[in-house]
C-alpha positions in Angstrom: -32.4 6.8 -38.7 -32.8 9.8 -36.5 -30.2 9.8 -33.3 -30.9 12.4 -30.6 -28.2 12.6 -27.5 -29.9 12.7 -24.4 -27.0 12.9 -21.9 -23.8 13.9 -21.9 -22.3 13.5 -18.2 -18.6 13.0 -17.6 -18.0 8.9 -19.7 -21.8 8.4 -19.8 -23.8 8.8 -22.9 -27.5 8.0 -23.7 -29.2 8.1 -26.9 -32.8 7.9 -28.4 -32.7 5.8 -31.4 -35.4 6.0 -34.2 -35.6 3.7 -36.9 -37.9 4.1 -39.6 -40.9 1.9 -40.1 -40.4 1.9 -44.1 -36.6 1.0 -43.5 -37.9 -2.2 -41.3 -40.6 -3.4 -43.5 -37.5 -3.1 -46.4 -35.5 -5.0 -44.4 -38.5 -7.7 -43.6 -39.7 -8.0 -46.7 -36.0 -9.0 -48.1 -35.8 -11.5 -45.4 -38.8 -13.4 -46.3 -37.9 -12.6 -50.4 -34.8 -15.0 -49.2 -36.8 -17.3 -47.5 -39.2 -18.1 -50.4 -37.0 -19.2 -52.6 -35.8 -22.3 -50.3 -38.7 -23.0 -47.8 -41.1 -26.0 -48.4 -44.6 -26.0 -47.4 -46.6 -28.8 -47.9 -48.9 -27.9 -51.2 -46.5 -25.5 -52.3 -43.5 -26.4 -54.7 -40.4 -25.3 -53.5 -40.0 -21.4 -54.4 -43.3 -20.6 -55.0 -44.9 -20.5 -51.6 -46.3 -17.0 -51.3 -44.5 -14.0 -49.2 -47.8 -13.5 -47.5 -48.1 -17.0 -46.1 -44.0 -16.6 -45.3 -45.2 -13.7 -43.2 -48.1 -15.2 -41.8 -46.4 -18.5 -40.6 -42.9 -16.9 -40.2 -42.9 -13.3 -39.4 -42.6 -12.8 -35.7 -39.1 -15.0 -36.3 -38.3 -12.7 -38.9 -39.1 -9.8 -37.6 -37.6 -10.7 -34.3 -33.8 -11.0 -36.7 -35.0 -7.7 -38.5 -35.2 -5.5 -35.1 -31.7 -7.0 -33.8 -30.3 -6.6 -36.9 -31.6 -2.7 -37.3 -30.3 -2.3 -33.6 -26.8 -3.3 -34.0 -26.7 -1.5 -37.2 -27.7 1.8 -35.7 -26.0 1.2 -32.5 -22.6 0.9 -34.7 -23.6 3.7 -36.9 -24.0 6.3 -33.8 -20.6 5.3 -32.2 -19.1 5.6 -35.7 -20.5 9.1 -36.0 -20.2 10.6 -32.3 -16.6 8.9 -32.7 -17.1 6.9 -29.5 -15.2 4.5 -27.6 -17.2 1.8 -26.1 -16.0 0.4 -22.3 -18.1 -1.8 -22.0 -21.4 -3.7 -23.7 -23.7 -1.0 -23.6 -27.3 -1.2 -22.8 -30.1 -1.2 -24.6 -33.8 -0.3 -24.0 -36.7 -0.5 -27.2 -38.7 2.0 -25.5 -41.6 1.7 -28.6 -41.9 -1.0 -31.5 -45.3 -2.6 -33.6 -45.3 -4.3 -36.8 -45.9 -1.4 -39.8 -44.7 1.5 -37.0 -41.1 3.2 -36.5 -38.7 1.5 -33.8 -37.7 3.6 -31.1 -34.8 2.8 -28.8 -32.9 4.0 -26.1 -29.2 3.2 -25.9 -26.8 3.8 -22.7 -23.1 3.8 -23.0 -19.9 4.3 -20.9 -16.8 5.4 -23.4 -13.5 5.3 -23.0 -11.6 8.0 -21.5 -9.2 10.5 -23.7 -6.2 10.8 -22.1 -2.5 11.6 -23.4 0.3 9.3 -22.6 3.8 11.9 -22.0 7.2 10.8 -22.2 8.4 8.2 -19.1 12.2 9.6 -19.1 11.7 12.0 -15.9 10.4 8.6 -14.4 12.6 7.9 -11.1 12.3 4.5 -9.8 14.5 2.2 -7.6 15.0 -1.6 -8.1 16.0 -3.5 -4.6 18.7 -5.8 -5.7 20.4 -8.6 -2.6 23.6 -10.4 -3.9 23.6 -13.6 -3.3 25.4 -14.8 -0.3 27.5 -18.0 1.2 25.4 -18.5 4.5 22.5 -18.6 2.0 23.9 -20.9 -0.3 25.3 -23.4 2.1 21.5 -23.4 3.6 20.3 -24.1 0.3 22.7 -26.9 -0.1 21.9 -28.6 3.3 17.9 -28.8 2.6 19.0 -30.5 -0.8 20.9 -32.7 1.7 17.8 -33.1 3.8 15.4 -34.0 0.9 17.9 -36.7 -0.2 18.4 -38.0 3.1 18.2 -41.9 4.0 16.7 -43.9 7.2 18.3 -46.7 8.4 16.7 -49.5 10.8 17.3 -48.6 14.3 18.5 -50.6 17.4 16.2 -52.6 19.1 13.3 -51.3 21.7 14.6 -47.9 20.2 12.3 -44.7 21.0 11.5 -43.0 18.0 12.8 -39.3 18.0 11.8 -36.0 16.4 13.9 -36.5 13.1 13.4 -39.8 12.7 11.3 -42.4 10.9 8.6 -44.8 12.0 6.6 -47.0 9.6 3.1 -47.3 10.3 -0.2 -48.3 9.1 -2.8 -46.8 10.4 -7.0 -46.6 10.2 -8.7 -43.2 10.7 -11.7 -42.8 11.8 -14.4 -39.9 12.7 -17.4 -40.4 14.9 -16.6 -44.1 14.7 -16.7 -44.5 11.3 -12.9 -45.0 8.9 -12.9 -42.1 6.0 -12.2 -42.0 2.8 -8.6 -41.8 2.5 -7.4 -42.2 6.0 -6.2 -45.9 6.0 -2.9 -46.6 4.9 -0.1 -49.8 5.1 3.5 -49.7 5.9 3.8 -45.8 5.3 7.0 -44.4 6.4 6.6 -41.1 8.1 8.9 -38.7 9.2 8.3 -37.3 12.9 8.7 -33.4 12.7 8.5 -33.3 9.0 4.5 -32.0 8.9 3.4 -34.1 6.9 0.6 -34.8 8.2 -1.7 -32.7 10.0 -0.6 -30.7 13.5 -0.7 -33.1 16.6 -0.7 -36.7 14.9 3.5 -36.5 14.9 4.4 -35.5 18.3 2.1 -38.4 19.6 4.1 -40.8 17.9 7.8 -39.6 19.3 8.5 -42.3 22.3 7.0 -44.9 20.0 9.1 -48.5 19.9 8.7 -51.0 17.0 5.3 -53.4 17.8 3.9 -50.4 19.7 -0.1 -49.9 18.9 -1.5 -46.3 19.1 -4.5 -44.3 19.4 -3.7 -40.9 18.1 -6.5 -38.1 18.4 -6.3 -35.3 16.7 -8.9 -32.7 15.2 -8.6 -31.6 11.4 -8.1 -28.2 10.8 -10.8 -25.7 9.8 -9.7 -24.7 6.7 -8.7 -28.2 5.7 -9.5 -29.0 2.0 -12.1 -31.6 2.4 -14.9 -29.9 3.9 -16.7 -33.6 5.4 -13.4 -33.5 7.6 -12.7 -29.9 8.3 -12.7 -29.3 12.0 -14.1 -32.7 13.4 -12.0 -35.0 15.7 -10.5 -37.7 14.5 -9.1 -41.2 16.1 -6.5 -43.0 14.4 -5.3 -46.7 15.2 -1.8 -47.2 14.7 0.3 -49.8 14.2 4.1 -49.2 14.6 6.0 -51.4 12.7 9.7 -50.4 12.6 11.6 -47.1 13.6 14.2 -45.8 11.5 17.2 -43.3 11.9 18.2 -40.9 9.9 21.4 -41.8 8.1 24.2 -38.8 7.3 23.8 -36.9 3.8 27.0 -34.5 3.6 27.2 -32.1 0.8 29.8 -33.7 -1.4 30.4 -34.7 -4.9 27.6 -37.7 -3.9 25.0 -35.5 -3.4 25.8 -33.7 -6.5 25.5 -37.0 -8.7 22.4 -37.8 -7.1 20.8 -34.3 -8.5 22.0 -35.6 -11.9 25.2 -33.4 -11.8 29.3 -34.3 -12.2 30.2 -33.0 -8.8 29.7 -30.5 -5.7 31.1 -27.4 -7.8 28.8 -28.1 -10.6 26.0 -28.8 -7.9 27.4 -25.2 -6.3 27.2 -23.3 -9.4 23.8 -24.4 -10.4 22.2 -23.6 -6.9 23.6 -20.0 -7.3 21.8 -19.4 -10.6 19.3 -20.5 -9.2 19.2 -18.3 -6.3 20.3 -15.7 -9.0 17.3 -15.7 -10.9 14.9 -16.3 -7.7 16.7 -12.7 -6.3 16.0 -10.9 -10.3 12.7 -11.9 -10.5 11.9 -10.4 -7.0 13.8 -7.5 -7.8 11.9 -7.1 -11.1 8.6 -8.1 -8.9 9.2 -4.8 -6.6 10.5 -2.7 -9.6 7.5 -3.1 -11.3 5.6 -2.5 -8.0 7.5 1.0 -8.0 6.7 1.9 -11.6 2.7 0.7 -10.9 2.5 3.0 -7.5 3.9 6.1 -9.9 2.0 5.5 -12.6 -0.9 5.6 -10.0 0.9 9.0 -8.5 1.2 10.6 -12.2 -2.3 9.9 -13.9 -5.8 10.5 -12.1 -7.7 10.6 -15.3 -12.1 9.8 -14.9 -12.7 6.1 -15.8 -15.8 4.6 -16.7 -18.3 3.5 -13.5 -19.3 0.2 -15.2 -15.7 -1.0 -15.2 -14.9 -0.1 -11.7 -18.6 -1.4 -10.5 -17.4 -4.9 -12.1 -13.7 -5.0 -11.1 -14.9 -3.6 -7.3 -17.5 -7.0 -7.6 -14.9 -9.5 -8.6 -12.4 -8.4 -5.9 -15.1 -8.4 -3.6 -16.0 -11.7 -4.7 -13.0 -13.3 -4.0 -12.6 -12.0 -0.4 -16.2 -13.5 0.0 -14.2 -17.0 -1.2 -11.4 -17.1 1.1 -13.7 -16.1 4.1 -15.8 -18.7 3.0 -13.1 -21.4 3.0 -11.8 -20.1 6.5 -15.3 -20.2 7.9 -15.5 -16.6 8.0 -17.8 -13.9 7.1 -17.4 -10.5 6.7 -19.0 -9.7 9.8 -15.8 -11.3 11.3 -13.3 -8.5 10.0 -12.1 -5.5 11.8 -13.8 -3.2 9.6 -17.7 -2.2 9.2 -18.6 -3.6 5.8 -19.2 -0.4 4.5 -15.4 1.3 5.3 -14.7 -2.2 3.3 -16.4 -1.9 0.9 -15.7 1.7 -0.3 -11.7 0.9 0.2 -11.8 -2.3 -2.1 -13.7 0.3 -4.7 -10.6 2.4 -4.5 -8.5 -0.4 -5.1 -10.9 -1.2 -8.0 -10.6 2.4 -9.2 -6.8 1.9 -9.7 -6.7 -1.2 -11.5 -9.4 0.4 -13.9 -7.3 3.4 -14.2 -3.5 1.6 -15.0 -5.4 -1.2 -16.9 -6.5 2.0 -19.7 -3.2 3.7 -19.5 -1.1 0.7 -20.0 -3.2 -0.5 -22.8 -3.1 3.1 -24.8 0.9 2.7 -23.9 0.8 -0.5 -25.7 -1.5 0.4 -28.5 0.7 3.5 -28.9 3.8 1.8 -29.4 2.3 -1.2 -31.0 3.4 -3.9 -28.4 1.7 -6.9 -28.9 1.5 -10.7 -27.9 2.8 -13.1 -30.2 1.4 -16.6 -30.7 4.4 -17.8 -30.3 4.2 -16.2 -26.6 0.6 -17.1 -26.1 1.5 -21.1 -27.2 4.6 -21.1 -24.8 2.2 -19.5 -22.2 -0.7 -22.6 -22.4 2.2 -25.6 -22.7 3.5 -23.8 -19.0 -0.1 -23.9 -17.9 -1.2 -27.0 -19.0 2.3 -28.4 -17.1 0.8 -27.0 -14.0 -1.8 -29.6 -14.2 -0.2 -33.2 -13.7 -1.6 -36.0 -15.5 -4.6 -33.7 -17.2 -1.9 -31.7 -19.5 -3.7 -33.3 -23.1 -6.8 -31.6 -21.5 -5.6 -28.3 -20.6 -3.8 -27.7 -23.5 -6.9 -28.9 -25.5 -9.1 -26.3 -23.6 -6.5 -23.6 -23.8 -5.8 -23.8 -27.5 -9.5 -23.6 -28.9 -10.7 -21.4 -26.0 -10.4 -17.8 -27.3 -11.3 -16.2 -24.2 -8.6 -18.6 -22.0 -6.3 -17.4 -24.6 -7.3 -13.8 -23.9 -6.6 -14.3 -20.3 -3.2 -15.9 -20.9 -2.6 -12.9 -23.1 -3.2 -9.9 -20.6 -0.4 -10.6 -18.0 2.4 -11.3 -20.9 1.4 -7.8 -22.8 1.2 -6.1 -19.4 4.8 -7.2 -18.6 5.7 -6.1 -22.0 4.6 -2.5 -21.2 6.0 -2.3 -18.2 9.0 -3.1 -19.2 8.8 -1.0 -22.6 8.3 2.2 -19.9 11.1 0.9 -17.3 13.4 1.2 -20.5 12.4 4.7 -20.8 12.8 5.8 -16.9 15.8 5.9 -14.4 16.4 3.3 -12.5 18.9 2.9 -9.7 19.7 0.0 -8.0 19.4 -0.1 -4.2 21.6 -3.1 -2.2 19.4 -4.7 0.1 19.4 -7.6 2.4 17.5 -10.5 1.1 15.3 -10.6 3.9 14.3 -6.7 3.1 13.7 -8.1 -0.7 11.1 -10.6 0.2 9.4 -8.7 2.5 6.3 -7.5 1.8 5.5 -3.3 2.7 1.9 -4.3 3.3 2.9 -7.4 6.0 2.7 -4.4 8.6 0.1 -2.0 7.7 -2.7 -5.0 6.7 -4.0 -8.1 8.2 -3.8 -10.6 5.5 -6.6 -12.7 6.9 -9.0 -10.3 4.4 -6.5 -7.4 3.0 -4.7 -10.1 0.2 -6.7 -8.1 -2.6 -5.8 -4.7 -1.7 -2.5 -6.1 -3.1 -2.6 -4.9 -6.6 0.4 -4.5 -7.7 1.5 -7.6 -9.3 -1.8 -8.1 -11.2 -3.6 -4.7 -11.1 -5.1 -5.1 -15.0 -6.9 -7.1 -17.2 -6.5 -5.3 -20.4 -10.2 -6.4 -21.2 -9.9 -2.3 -23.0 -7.8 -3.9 -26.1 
């Protein structure tokens, strides 16, 4: 095998690859050796049909699992010697190949950046931390109220009111014709709630028991069935009773009915609730702060390929949420290409933290258990009502699903492995200022949701 480097240019490589014609035909010839001793031809008893007819009748087979075979053999044998780190799959060209003559190939590769991960004790960051207050808590405890709340049948010729309840049942149609889904009997609906879609309660407040309806309203354009998005609709209605809303005070009543002895019981678990809804914000925006330094510290080169795919996929899914708003790109605030180059920033700095927080993690041999990984595909597949067998099924013998599960868990290992390391100080803010989001002002979220990065800015696909 003779290797010859033919470019050497910042994490590209290419390489001409000869492999000898005598090494091929040694190669072939042991292939079809193999094969004589088990193929049947008819006239020929088993092992003793000659290699010549083999090659005749299969040699372009063969030959075709000799050259791949030769090529990943070599292709392994130059990264091992030029002690390379692929990125990526790398690409490969047979530039010259006959039966009898040498194969010549050309192979094109990005490799890994060398980079040296430093110490993270100088690290500074600051974790936003918002106690948890009464005024919040006693809100929290009077929507539990709400969602437990009670109608009772009101008085007679009684207008329904925002608040209250009517029963209904109703037929939907568009352009004349009922839909799929928009008939239903004695369905108890809650004026003001939102449950259904914007216009079709407020047209029912004034409504008396035995009043019949025509509600119009038009579905909105980013409603999920795409047959109904945006087209008018006219729904007869039937009112069958209204209903009032009975009192739900926060009392040892309510507690019972959330399975718990009494309203100090019900009190206490609210507030570890709200406890660990504040800590994992806090962690949320900590980790934001030790992402954005990490970004600030290390501006090593990372491999083209990488950022060409990751720029792709984010652009890809800004494609899919214009698509489902009935939007193009054209309809942004931005020329496509001042888009285009900022997502490949964005892109650019996912590539960049997804290789140093791998390294971190190889370095200090952090890894995923499967205890982890089978913890992380039970959670998922209970995301999934009624198709949990299913999911868990898929997830368990799907090594790449597994992979995917995988990446976030190790990359909150790492970070946490360097917050450890750094100083962090906590920083009393309002709860308000802990759910806000820094972009909210500088980005329109219509099309700027994936220059958000922070939360999931790797895939470790490097491991």
């Amino acid at each position: 095998m003779q290797v010859t480097e033919t470019l050497s240019d910042g994490l590209k490589r290419e390489y001409a690859i000869v492999i000898a014609a005598d090494e091929i035909e040694n190669k072939l010839s042991g292939k079809l050796n193999e094969l004589a001793k088990e193929a049947q031809i008819p006239g020929f008893r088993r092992g003793k049909v000659p290699v010549s007819l083999l090659r005749k009748t299969y040699g372009k087979r063969v030959i075709g699992e000799v050259v791949e075979e030769s090529v990943n053999e070599a292709t392994a044998k130059t990264f091992e010697d030029n002690a390379l780190k692929p990125a990526m799959q790398p690409k490969i060209e047979i530039t010259s190949f006959d039966e009898g003559k040498d194969l010549e190939y050309k192979l094109e590769v990005e490799v890994l950046p060398e980079f040296e991960v430093g110490g993270f004790g100088d690290l500074e960051l600051e974790r936003p931390v918002a106690e948890v207050d009464e005024k919040a808590m006693e809100e929290r405890l009077e929507a539990m109220a709400q969602q437990m709340k009670s109608f009772a049948d009101a008085a007679d010729g009684q207008e329904a009111a925002s608040g209250d309840a009517v029963v209904i049942d109703f037929v939907g149609s568009v352009d004349g014709t009922p839909f799929e889904g928009g008939t239903a009997d004695d369905f108890q609906l809650e004026l003001g709630s939102g449950q259904f879609i914007p216009g079709f309660e407020d047209q029912l407040i004034g409504a008396k028991a035995g009043d019949e309806k025509t509600v119009e309203v038009t579905f909105p354009e980013e409603y999920g069935d795409d047959k109904l998005a945006g087209k008018p609709a006219s729904f007869a209605v039937t009112v069958k009773a209204v209903k009032v809303p009975l009192p739900t005070p926060v009392d040892d009543a309510l507690a019972e009915k959330f399975g718990l002895e009494n309203l100090e019981k019900l009190r206490e678990a609210v507030k570890a609730d709200m406890e660990q809804a504040h800590g994992q914000l806090s962690r949320n925006k900590l980790k934001r702060s030790l992402l954005d330094a990490l970004a600030e510290r290390y501006d090593f080169e990372v491999p083209p390929g990488m950022v060409e795919m990751e720029s792709d996929q984010i652009w890809g899914q800004l494609e899919h949420d214009l698509e489902r708003q009935n939007k193009t790109i054209a309809d942004l605030d931005k020329p496509e290409e001042d888009l285009r180059a900022e997502y490949r920033a964005i892109a650019e700095r996912r590539v960049r933290l997804g290789l140093l927080l791998s390294e971190v993690g190889r370095a200090n041999n952090l890894e995923v258990s499967d205890e982890e990984v089978s913890r992380a595909i039970m959670q998922q597949a209970q995301r999934f009502p009624g198709q949990e067998r299913q999911v868990f099924e898929y997830l368990r013998d799907n090594e790449q699903a597994q992979a995917q599960l995988r990446a976030p868990i190790l990359e909150d290992k790492v970070c946490d492995f360097i917050i450890e390391m750094a100083q962090v100080t906590d920083k009393p803010v309002s709860l308000d200022e802990l759910m806000a989001d820094p972009d909210e002002d500088e980005h329109d979220h219509s099309h700027h949701d994936h220059d958000h990065d922070h939360d999931h800015d790797h895939d470790h696909k490097h491991d």
